[in-house]
LOPASE-510621 format. One record per residue (C-alpha): residue number from 1; residue in three letters; chain; x, y, z. Coordinates in nm, 3 decimals. Layout:
N
resi resn chain c1 c2 c3
NUM ala A X Y Z
...
end
This chain:
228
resi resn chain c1 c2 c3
1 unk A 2.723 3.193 -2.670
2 unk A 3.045 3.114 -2.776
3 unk A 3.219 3.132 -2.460
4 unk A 2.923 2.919 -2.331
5 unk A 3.022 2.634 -2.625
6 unk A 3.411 2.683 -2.498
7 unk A 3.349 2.599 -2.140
8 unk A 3.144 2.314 -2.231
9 unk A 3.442 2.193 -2.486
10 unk A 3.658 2.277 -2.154
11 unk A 3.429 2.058 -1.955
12 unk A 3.389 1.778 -2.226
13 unk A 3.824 1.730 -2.280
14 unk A 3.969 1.766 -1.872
15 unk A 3.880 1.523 -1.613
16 unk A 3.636 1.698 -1.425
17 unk A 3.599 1.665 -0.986
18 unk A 3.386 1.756 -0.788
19 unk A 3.462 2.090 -0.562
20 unk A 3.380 1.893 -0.227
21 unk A 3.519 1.533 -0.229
22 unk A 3.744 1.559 -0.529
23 unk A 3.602 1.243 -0.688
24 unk A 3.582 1.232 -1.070
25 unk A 3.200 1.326 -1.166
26 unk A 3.049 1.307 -1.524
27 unk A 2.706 1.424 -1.674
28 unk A 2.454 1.516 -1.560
29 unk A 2.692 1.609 -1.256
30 unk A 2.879 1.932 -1.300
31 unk A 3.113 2.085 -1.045
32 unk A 2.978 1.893 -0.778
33 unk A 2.851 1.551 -0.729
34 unk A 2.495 1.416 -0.678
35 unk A 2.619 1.328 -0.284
36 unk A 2.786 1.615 -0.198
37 unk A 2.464 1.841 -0.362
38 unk A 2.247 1.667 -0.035
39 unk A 2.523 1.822 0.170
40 unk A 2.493 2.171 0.136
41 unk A 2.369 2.280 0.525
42 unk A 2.039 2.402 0.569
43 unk A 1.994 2.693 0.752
44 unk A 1.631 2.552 0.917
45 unk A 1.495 2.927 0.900
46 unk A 1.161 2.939 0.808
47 unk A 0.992 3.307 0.751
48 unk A 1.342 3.478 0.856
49 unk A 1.171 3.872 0.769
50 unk A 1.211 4.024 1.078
51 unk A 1.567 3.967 1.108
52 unk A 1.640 4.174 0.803
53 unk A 1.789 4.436 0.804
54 unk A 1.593 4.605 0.527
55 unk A 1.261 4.467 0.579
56 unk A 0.947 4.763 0.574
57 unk A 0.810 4.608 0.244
58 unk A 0.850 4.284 0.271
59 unk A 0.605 4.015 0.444
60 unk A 0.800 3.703 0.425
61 unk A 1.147 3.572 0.383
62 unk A 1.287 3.195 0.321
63 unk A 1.624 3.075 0.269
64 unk A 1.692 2.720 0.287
65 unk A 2.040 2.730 0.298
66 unk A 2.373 2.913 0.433
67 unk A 2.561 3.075 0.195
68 unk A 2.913 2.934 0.330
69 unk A 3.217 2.870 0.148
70 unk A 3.079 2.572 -0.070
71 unk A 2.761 2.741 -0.161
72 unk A 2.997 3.058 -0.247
73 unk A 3.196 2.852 -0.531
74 unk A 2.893 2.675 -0.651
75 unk A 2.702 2.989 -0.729
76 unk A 2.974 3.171 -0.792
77 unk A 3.042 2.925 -1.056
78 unk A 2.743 2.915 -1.207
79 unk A 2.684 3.268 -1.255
80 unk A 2.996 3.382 -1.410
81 unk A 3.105 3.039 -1.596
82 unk A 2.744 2.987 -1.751
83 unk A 2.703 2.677 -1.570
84 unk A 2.294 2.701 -1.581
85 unk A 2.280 2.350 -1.532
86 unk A 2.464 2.332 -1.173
87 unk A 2.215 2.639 -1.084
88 unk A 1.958 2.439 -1.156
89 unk A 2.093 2.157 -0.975
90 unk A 2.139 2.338 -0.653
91 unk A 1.759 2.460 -0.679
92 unk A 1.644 2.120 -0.765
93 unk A 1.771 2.011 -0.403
94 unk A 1.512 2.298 -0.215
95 unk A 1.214 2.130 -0.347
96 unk A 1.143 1.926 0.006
97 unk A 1.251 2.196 0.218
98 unk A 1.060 2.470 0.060
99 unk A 0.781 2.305 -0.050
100 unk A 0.638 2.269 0.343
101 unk A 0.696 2.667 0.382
102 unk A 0.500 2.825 0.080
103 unk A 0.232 2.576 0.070
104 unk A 0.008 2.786 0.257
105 unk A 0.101 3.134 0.157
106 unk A -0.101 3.154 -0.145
107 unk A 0.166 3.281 -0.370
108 unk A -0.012 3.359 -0.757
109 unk A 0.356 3.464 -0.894
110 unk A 0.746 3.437 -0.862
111 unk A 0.898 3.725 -0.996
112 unk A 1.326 3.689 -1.056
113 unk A 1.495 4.056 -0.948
114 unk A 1.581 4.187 -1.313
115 unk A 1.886 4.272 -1.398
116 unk A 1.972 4.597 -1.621
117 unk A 1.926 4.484 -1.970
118 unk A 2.317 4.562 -2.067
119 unk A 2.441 4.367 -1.789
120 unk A 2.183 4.100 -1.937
121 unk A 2.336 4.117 -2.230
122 unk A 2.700 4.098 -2.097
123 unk A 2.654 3.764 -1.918
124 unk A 2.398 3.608 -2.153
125 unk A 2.097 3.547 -1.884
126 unk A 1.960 3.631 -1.527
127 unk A 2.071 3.367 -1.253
128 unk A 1.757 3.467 -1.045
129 unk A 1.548 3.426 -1.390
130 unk A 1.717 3.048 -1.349
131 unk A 1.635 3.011 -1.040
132 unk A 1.246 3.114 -1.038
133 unk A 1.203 2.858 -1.363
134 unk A 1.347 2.570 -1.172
135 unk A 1.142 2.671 -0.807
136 unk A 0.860 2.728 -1.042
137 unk A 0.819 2.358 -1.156
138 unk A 0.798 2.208 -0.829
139 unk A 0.625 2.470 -0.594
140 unk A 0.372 2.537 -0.925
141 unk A 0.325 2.809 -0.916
142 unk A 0.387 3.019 -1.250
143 unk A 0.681 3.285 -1.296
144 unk A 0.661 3.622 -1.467
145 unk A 0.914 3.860 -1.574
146 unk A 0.730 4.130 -1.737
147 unk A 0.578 4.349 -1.393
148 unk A 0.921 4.528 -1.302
149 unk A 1.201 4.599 -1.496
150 unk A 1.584 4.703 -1.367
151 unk A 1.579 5.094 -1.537
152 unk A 1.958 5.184 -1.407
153 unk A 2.260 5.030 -1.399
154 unk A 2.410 4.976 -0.998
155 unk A 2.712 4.879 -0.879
156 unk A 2.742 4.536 -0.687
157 unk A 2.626 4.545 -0.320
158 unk A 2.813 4.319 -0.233
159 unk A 3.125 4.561 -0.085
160 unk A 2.877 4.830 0.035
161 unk A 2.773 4.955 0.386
162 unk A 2.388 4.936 0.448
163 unk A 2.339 5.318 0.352
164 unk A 2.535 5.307 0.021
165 unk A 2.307 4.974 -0.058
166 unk A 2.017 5.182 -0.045
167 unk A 2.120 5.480 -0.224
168 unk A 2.272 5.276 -0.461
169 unk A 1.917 5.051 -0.527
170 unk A 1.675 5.316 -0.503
171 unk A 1.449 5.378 -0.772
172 unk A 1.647 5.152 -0.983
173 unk A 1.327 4.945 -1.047
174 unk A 1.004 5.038 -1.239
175 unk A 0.652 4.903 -1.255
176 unk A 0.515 4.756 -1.576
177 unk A 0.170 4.913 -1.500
178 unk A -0.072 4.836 -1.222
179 unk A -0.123 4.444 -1.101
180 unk A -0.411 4.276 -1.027
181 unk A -0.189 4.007 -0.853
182 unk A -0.206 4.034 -0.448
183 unk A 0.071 3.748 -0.304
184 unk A 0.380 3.802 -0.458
185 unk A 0.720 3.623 -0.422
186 unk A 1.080 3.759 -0.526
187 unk A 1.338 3.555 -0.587
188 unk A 1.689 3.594 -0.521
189 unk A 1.988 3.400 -0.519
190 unk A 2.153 3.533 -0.256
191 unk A 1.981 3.757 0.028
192 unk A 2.199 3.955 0.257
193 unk A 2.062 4.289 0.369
194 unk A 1.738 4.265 0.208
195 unk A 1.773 4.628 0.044
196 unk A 1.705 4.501 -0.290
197 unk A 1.396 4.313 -0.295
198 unk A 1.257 4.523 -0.042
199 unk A 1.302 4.834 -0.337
200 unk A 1.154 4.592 -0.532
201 unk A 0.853 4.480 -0.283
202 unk A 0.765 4.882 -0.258
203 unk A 0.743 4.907 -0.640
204 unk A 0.504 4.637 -0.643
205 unk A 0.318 4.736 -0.378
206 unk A 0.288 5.103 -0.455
207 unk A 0.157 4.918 -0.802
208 unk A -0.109 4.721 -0.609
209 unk A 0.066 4.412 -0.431
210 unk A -0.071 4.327 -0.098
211 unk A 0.211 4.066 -0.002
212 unk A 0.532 4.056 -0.111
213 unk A 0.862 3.842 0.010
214 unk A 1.136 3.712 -0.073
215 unk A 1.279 3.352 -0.112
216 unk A 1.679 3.305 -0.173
217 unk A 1.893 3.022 -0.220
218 unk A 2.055 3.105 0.057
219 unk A 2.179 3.337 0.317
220 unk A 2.545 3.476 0.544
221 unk A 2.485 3.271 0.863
222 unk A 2.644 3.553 1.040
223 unk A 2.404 3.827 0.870
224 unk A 2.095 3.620 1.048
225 unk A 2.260 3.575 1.422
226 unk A 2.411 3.949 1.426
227 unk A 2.188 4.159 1.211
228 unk A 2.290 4.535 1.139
end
């Protein structure tokens, strides 16, 4: 908390500019400006599943954006600076694009990937918990965080090969007893391999999910044209 109230007093004394076109912004814009938030470049996938990697639990996939550079620093930013707002900003422009996509699905839940509670703790909330509220509001369709829960600590995927992802996700997720829910959506803000929500699709499926997938902010351009 206070670290939250120090970058906002940060925020609130220096000229702030925005990441892309260097202009000066003020509120409600934070690190980047209302234009340059349009500008972020959609990937145009729609249900992208069968070009992950780890994909035998999952049924669909949708990220509608790249995760380049300027997507990088944004969410970056936002998840270790406590900049909640500019997350939600960022998922506030996906409305139109994934709107169209999930329609259709019949989706009853969105369900953020927990983190461990002490990690939690450390950075003072869950960016995909963020995320899910936001996507909640305009694809309405309600959010829940109480069916799985993160039971181990893991190191960050990011640096690891596709085997040490999996050993290091495995059974790292637990149940909250059996669901009646069928059509079930993860949410993510960043999807790569696929290795975790696809641990977390076989929890809730071995738990009595009949369709589970996975929509992300965004995903490595290069990940989707040259798959492992």
């Amino acid at each position: 908390m206070l670290r939250q109230l120090l970058l906002s007093f940060e925020d609130l004394i220096f000229p702030q500019y925005c990441v892309k076109c260097t202009r000066p912004i003020s509120d409600p814009e934070i690190f980047i400006c209302e234009g340059c938030l349009t500008q972020f470049e959609r990937s145009g996938l729609e249900n992208w599943v069968q070009k992950l990697t780890c994909n035998d639990y999952l049924d669909f996939a949708f990220s509608p954006y790249w995760f380049d550079d300027l997507m990088n620093r944004c969410i970056h930013r936002a998840k270790y600076n406590h900049s909640l707002r500019l997350l939600n900003n960022i998922v506030g422009t996906t409305n139109e694009i994934l709107i169209p996509l999930v329609e259709n699905m019949g989706i009853e839940v969105l369900i953020p990937v927990p983190l461990y509670s002490v990690k939690k703790r450390e950075r003072g909330y869950n960016q995909s918990e963020i995320i899910a509220n936001c996507m909640s509001e305009f694809l309405k369709i309600p959010i829940n965080t109480c069916m799985i829960k993160r039971v181990r600590w893991t190191t960050s995927q990011t640096k690891l090969n596709l085997q040490e992802r999996n050993n290091n996700i495995r059974h790292a997720f637990k149940a909250i007893g059996k669901t009646p829910i069928k059509r079930i959506a993860v949410i993510d803000d960043v999807l790569t391999t696929g290795s975790t929500t696809n641990e977390c699709a076989r929890i809730l499926k071995q738990n009595g999910a009949e369709v589970v997938g996975v929509i992300s902010l965004a995903t490595p351009k290069m990940r989707v044209e040259n798959p492992d």
